[in-house]
Residue, then its C-alpha position, 0 to 999 in steps of 0.5 A: x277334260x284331259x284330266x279326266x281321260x287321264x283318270x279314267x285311262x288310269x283306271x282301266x289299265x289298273x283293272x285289266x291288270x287286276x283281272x289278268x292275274x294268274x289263278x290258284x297253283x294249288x299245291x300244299x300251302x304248307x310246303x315252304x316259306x312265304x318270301x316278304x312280300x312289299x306290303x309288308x316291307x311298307x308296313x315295316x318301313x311305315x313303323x319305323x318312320x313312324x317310332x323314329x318320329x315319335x322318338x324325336x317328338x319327346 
């Protein structure tokens, strides 16, 4: 039952942080650089564990 209530108490923190996320700036996409993001860190840190393993394997 606590597990539960953990779980669902989780789960509502995560959608009303979802829901109060800023909105479009507008502006010219095109007016500089993206910074990298942590998604694509992850994604990046995932392929290289991944080639390190692969490389080990053979």
């Amino acid at each position: 039952m606590i597990k539960r209530v953990f779980v669902f108490c989780i789960l509502i923190s995560i959608s009303l942080s979802v829901s109060s996320q800023p909105g479009d700036p507008g502006g010219d996409p095109d007016a500089g650089p993206v910074p990298i993001g942590g998604i694509e860190l992850l994604l990046l840190a995932g392929g290289a564990l991944g080639a390190k393993r692969l490389m080990r394997k053979k």
